[in-house]
C-alpha positions, 0 to 999 in steps of 0.5 A, spaced: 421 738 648 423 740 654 428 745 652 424 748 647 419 749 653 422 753 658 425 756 652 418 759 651 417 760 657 423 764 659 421 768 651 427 766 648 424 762 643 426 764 637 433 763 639 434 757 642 429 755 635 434 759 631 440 755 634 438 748 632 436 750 625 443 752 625 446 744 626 446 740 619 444 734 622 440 734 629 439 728 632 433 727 636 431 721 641 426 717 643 421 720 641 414 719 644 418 715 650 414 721 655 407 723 652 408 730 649 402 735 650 399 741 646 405 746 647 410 741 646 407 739 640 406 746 637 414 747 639 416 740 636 412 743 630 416 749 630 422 746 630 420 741 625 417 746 619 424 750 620 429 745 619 424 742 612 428 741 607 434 745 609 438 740 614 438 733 616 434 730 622 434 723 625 428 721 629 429 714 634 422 713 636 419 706 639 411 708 637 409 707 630 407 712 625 401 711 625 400 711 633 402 719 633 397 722 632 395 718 640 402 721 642 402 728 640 396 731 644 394 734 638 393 729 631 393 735 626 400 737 628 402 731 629 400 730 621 403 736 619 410 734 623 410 727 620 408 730 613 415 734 614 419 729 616 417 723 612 418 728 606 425 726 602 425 722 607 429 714 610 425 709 614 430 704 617 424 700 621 429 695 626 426 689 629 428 683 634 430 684 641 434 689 644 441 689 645 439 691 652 434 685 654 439 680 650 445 683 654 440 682 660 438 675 659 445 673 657 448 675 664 441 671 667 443 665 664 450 666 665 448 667 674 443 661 673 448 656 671 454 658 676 
């Protein structure tokens, strides 16, 4: 998001835009992790609407789908993202402990029982 901002901000938009619709598959991560605001949501939306149906993309996120429209600033878009990337689409919904928390735990026990 923050690339696609400072892009917008430095009116180069349309390149950076044209640039990751180039990559065949565009990994995004974490999604959500930080709220997204109106302009942030408006230039995810582009991104999202140019690569629909053309290139893959894969989305990590810890929010649930029907929470975005509370994530992005704006529910329409938010909407018409989620219409675009669930379109054609795999959801792989992964549940149980993260593998941080249990390598974490792991070595509190192993520091507790020295």
């Amino acid at each position: 998001m923050e690339r696609l901002k400072l892009a917008h901000q430095e009116n180069r938009l349309e390149a950076i835009l044209k640039n990751y619709s180039r990559y065949k598959l565009l990994i995004i991560d974490e999604i959500g992790y930080l709220p997204i605001d109106d302009l942030g949501s408006d230039l995810f939306f582009q991104l999202i609407a140019r690569r629909y149906e053309k290139k893959s993309t894969i989305i990590t996120t810890n929010i649930p789908l029907s929470k975005w429209g509370q994530t992005f600033s704006n529910p329409t878009i938010a909407n018409a993202i989620l219409d675009r990337l669930v379109h054609h689409s795999e959801i792989f919904k992964i549940t149980g402990k993260s593998y941080r928390m249990k390598d974490y735990q792991e070595q509190q026990t192993t520091e507790t029982n020295r």
